[in-house]
Biotite code that builds the C-alpha atoms (Angstrom):
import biotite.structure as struc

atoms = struc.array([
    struc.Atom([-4.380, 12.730, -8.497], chain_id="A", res_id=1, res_name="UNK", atom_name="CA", element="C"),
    struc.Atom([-5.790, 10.192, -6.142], chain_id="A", res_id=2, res_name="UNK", atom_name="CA", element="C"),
    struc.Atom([-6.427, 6.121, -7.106], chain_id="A", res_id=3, res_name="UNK", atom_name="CA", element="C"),
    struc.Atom([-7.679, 3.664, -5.088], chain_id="A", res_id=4, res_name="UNK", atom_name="CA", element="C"),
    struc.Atom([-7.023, -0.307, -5.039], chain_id="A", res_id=5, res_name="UNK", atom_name="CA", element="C"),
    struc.Atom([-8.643, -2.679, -3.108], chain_id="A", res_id=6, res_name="UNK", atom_name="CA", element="C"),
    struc.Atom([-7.218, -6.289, -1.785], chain_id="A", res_id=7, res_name="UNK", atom_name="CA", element="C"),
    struc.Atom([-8.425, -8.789, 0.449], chain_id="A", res_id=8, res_name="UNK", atom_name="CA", element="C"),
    struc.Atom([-6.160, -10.614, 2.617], chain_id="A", res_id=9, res_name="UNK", atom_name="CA", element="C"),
    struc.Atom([-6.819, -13.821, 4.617], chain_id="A", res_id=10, res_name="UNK", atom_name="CA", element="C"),
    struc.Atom([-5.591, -13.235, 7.824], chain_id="A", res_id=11, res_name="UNK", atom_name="CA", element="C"),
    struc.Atom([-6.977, -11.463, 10.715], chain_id="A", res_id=12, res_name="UNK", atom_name="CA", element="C"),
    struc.Atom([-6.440, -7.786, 11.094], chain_id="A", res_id=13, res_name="UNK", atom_name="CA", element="C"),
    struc.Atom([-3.413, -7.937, 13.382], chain_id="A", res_id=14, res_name="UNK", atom_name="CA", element="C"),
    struc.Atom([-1.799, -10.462, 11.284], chain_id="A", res_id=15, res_name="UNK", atom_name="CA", element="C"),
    struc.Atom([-2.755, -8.619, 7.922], chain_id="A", res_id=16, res_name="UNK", atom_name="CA", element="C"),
    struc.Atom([-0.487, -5.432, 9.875], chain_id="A", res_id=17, res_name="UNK", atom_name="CA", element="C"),
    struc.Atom([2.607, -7.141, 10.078], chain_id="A", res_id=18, res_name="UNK", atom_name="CA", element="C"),
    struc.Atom([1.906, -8.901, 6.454], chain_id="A", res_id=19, res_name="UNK", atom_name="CA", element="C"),
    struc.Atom([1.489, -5.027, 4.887], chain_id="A", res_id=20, res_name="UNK", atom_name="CA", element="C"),
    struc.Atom([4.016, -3.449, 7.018], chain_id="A", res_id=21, res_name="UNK", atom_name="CA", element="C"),
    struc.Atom([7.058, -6.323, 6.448], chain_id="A", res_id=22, res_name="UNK", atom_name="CA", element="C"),
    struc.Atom([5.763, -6.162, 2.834], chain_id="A", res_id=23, res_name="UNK", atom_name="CA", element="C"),
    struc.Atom([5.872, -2.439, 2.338], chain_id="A", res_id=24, res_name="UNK", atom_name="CA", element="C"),
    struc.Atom([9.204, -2.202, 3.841], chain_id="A", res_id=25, res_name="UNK", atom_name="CA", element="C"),
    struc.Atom([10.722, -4.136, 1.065], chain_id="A", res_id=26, res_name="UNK", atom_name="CA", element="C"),
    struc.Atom([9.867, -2.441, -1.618], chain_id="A", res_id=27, res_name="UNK", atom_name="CA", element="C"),
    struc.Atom([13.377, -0.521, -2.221], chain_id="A", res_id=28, res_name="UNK", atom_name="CA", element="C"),
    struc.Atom([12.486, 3.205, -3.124], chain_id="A", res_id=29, res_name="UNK", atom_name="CA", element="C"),
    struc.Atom([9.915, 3.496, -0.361], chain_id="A", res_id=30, res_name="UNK", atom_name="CA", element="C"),
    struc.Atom([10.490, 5.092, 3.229], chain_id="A", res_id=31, res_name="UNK", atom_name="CA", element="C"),
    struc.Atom([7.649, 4.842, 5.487], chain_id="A", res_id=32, res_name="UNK", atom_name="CA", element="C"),
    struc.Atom([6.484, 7.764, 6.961], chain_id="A", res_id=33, res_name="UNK", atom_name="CA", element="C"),
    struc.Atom([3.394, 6.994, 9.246], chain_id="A", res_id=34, res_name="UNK", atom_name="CA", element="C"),
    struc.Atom([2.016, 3.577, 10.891], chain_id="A", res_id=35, res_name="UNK", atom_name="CA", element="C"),
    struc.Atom([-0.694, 3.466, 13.142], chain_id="A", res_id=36, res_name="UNK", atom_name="CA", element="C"),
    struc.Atom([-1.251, 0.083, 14.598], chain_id="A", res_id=37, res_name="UNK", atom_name="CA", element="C"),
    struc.Atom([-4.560, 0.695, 16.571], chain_id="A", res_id=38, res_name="UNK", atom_name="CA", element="C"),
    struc.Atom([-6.283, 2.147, 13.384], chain_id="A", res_id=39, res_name="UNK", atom_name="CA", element="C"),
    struc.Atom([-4.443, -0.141, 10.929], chain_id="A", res_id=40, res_name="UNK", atom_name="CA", element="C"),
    struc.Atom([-2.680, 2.709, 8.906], chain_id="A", res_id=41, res_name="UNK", atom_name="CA", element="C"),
    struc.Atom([0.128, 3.179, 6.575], chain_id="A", res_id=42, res_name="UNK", atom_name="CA", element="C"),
    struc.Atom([1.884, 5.422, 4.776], chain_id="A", res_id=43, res_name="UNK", atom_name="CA", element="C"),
    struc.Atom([4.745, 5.309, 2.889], chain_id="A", res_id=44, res_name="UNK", atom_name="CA", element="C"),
    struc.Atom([6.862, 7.948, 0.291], chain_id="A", res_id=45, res_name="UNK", atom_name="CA", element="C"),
    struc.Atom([8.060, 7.000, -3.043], chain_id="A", res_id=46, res_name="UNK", atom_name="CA", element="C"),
    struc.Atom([11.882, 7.560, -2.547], chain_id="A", res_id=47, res_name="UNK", atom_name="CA", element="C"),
    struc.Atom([12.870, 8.530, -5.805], chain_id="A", res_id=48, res_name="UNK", atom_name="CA", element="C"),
    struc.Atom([11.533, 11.854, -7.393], chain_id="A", res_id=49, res_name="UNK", atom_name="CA", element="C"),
    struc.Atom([9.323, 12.020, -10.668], chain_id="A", res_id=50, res_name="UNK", atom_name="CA", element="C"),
    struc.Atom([8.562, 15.079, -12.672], chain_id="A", res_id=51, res_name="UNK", atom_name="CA", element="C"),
    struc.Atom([4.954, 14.489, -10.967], chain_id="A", res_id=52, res_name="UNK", atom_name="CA", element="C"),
    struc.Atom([6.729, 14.475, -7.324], chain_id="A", res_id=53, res_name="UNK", atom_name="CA", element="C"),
    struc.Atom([7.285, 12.081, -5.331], chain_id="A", res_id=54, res_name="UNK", atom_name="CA", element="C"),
    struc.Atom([4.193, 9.405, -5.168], chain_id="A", res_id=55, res_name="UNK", atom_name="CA", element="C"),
    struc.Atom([2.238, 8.978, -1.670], chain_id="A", res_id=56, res_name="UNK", atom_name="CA", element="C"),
    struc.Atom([1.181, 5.240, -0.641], chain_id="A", res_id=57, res_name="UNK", atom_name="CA", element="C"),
    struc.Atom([-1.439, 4.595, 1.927], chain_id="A", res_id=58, res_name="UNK", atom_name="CA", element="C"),
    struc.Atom([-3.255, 1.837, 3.479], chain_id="A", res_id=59, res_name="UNK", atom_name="CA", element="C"),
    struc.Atom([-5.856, 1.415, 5.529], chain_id="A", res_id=60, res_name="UNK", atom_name="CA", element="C"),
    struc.Atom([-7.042, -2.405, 7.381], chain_id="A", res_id=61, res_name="UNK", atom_name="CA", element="C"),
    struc.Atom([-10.352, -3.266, 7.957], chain_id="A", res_id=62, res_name="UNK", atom_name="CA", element="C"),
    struc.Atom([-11.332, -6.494, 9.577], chain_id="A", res_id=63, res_name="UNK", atom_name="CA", element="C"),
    struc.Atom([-14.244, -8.330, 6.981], chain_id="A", res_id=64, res_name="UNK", atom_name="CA", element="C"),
    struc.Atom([-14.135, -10.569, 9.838], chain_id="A", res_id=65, res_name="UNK", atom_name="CA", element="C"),
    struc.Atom([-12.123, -12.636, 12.031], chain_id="A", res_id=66, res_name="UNK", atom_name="CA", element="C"),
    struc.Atom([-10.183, -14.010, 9.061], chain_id="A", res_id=67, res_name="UNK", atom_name="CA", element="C"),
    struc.Atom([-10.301, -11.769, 6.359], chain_id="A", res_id=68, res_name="UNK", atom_name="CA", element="C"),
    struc.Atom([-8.998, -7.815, 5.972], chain_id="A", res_id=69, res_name="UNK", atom_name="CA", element="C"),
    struc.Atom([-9.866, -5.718, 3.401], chain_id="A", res_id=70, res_name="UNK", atom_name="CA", element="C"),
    struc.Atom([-6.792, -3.154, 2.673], chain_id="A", res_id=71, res_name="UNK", atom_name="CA", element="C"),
    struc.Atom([-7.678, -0.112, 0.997], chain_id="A", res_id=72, res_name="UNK", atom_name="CA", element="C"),
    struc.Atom([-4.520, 1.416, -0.896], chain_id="A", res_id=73, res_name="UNK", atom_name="CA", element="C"),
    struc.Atom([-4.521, 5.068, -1.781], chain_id="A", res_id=74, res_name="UNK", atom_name="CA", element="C"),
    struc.Atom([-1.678, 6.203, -4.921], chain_id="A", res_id=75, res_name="UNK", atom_name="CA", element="C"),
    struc.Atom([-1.383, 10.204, -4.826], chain_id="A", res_id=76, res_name="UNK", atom_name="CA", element="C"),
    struc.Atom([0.654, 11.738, -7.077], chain_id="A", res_id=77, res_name="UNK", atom_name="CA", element="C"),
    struc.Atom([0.590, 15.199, -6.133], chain_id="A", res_id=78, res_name="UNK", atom_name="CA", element="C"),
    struc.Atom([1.374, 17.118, -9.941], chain_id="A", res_id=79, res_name="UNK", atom_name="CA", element="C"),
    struc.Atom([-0.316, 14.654, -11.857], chain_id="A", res_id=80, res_name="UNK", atom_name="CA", element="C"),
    struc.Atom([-3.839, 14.940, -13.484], chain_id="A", res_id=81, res_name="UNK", atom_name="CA", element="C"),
    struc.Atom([-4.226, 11.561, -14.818], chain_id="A", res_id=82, res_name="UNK", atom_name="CA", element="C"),
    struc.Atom([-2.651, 8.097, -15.557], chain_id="A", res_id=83, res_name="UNK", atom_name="CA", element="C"),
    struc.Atom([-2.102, 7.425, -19.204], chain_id="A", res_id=84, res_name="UNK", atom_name="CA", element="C"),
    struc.Atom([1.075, 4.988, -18.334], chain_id="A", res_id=85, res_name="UNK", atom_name="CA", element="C"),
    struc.Atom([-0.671, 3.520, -15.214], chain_id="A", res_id=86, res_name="UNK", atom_name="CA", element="C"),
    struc.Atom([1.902, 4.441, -13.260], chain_id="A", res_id=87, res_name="UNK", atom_name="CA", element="C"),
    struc.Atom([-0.651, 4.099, -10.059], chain_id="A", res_id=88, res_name="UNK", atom_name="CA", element="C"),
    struc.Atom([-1.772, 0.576, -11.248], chain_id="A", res_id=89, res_name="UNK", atom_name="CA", element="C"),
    struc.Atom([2.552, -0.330, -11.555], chain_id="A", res_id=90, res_name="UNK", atom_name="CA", element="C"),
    struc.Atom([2.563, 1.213, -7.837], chain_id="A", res_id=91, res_name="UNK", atom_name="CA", element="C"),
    struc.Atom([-0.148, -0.224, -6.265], chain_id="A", res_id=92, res_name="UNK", atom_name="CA", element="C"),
    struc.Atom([1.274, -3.793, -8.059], chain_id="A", res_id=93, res_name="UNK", atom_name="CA", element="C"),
    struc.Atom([4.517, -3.858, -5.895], chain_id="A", res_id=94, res_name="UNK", atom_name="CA", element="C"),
    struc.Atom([3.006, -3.848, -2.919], chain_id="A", res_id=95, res_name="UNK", atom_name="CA", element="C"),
    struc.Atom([0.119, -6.301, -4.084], chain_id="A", res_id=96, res_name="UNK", atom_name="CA", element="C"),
    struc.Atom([3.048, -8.775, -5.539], chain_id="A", res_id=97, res_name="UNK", atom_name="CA", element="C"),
    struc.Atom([4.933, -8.355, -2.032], chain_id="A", res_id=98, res_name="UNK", atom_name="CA", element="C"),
    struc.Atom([2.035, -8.927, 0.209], chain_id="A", res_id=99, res_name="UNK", atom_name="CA", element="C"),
    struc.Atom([1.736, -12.193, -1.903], chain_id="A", res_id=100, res_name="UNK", atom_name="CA", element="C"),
    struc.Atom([4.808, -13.293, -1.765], chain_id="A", res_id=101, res_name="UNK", atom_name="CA", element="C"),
    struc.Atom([4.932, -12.796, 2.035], chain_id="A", res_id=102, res_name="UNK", atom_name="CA", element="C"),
    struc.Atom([1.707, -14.766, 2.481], chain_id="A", res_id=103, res_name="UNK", atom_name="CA", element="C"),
    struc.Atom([2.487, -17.812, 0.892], chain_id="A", res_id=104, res_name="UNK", atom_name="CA", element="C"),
    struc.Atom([5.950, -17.790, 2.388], chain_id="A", res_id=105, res_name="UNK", atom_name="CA", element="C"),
])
């Protein structure tokens, strides 16, 4: 199962990189896996396992301008067919509440 969340940052794309990559790597349970600067791509693992596997975060910059990025965040959860408990929303939420936090700081 795939979701997709959508958040708009203030900040120009290079800026909105280090926001989502310092952000991403403090979220406990998550190792990343892949960054690519040029194309503005993450991806992280959910450390711990689930009966659904393991949970796959990405998340992909684009510039809306020279101020504003749009990240596009990607939840898979490889075993799962749906989201009764909204696990994917609770995901996507940590890294949402982090990238906050980070911006105002």
């Amino acid at each position: 199962m795939r979701k997709v969340f959508q958040i708009t940052i203030p900040l120009p794309k290079e800026k909105c990189f280090k926001l989502v990559n310092k952000s991403g790597s403090e979220i406990g349970n998550w190792r990343s896996t892949f960054t690519d600067k040029r194309n503005g791509l993450f991806e992280w693992k959910q450390g711990a396992l689930t009966a659904t596997g393991a949970s796959t975060i990405q998340a992909i910059l684009t510039a809306q301008g020279d101020n504003e990025t749009s990240v596009e965040v990607n939840i898979i959860k490889p075993f799962q067919l749906w989201d009764p408990a909204r696990l994917c929303d609770r995901i996507f939420r940590k890294l949402e509440k982090a990238c906050l936090r980070n911006l105002s700081s």
